[in-house]
Structure formats: C-alpha cells, structure tokens
C-alpha positions as CSV (number, residue, x, y, z in Angstrom):
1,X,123.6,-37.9,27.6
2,X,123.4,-35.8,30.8
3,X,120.0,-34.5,31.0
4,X,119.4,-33.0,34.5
5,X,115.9,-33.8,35.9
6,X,115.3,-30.5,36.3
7,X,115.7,-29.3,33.4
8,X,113.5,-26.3,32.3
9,X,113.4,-23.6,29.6
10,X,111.0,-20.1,29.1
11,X,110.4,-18.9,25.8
12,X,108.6,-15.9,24.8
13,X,106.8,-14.3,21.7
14,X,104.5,-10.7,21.5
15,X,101.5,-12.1,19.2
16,X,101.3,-10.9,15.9
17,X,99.5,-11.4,12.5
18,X,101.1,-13.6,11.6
19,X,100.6,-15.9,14.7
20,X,96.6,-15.8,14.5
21,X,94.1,-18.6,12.6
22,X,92.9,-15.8,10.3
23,X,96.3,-15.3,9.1
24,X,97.0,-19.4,8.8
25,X,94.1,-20.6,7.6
26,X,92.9,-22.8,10.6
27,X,90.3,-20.7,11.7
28,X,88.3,-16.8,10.8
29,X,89.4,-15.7,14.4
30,X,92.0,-12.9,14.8
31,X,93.6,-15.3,17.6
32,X,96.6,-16.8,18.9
33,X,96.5,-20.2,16.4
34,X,97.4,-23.7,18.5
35,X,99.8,-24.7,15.5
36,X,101.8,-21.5,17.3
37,X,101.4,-22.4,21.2
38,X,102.0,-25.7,19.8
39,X,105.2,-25.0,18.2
40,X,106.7,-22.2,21.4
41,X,106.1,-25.1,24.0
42,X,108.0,-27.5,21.8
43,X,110.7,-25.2,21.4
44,X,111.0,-24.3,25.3
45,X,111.0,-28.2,25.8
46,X,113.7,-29.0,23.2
47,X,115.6,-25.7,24.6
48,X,115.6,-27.0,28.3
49,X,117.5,-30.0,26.8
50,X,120.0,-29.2,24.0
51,X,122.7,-28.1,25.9
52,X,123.2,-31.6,27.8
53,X,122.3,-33.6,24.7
54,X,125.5,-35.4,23.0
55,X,126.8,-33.3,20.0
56,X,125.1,-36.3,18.0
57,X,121.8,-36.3,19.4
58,X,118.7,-33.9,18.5
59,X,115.0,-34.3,19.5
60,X,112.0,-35.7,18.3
61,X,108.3,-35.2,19.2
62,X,107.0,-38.2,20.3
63,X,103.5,-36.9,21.9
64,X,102.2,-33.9,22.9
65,X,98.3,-33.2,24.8
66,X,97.1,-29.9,25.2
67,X,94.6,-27.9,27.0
68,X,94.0,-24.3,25.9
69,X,91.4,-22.6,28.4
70,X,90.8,-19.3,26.4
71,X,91.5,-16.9,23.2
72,X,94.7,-15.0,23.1
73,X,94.7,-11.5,21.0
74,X,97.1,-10.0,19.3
75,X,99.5,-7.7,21.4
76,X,99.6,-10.2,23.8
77,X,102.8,-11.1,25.6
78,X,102.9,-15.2,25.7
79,X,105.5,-17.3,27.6
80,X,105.9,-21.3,27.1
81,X,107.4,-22.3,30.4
82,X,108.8,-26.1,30.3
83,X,109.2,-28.4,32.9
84,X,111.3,-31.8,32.7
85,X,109.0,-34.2,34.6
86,X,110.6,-38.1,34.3
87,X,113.3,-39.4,31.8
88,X,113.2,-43.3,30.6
89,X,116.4,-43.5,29.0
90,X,116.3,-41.0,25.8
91,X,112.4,-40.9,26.2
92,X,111.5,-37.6,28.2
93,X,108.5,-35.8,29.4
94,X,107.6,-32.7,30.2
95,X,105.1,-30.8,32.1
96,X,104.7,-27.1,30.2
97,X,102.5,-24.4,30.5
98,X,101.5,-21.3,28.6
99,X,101.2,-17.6,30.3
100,X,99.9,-13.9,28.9
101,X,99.8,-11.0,30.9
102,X,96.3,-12.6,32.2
103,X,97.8,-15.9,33.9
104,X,98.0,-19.2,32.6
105,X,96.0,-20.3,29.7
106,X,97.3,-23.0,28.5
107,X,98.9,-27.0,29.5
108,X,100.4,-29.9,27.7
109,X,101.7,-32.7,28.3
110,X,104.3,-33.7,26.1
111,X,107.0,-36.4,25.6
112,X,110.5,-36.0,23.7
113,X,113.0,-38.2,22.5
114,X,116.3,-38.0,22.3
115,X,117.8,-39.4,18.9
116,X,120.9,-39.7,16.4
117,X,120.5,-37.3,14.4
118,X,122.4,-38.5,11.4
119,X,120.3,-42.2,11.9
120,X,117.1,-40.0,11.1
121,X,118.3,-37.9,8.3
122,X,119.7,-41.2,6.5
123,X,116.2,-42.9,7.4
124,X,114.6,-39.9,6.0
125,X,116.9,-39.0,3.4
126,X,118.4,-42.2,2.3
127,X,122.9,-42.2,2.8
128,X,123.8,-39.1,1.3
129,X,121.1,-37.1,3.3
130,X,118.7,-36.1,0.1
C-alpha cells in the first residue's frame, strides 16, 4: 500500500428531497439529513485513498465524530473536502470538512482502515461469498 500522506479528495452534491430528514424519516425538517453528510465525507475519504490502495484492499469505517454547526436547505450546493491527517500502518485518519455556498458547516474526525477485501466478504459471507 502506497498511501501518500497528503492524500485528499472533494466531493460534491446539490441537496435535494431526497437528501433531507423529512424525506428519511430521521427528522420532520426539510433539511440536509446527517445520515447524508455522513455518508459524502466518507466517500471523499475513501476517494482520496483508492487509487493507492493494493487491487486487494478496500476500506472500512472504523470511527467517525462529527460537528454540524447549522441547517442546510435544499438547493444548496454542499462539498465534503477530506484531508489525510496520520497513517498507522492500514489504520488512517482524516481531518474532513463540509462547505455550502455559506462557508463551512460542518467537521469530523474520522478514522479508515485499510483491509482485504475478500477476508471480509468470507467473514461476512462465509467461503463462497453468500
């Protein structure tokens, strides 16, 4: 594995519908839903790494903290902009933040780590991958 310590990775969605607590059930407001954020910042962390992971490997979430410091609408333009911080062999962290058209509105902390991915599907899934 050849992560770079700087790796880093933006990724982008326009809120919709389909995006908000009303629309998942977590909540009655017509706003961004955390399951979402949640999910973009993970992406833009597993994103910065791929590339340089061995063919093998994939990621796993291993801890994630985040700080959300207002409501986002729908319409809004949102960005998830990751940040590799430190690597400990396959465990890595990352520094990520979360931007609208407003500034920043979001932080997490959040740990990766890098794993076989044929070890956790037969774990999972037992040998033939069911």
């Amino acid at each position: 594995m050849k992560i770079k310590a700087s790796a880093y990775s933006i990724q982008k969605i326009k809120v919709g519908e389909k995006h908000t607590s009303a629309s998942i059930g977590s909540g009655e407001l017509p706003v961004l839903d955390l399951s979402v954020l949640t999910a973009l910042m993970e992406k833009a962390a597993h994103k910065a790494v791929t590339e340089t992971l061995d063919p093998a490997q994939t990621t796993v979430m291993r801890k994630m903290e985040i700080k959300m410091t207002r409501q986002i609408p729908v319409g809004a333009n949102i960005m998830a902009c990751a940040s590799m911080s430190k690597r400990e062999d396959n465990v890595l962290y990352f520094e990520i933040e979360a931007f609208d058209d407003n500034g920043k509105f979001a932080e997490a902390g959040y740990v990766l780590e890098a794993v076989d991915f044929s070890t956790v599907v037969k774990d999972l899934y037992g040998e033939d991958g069911r």
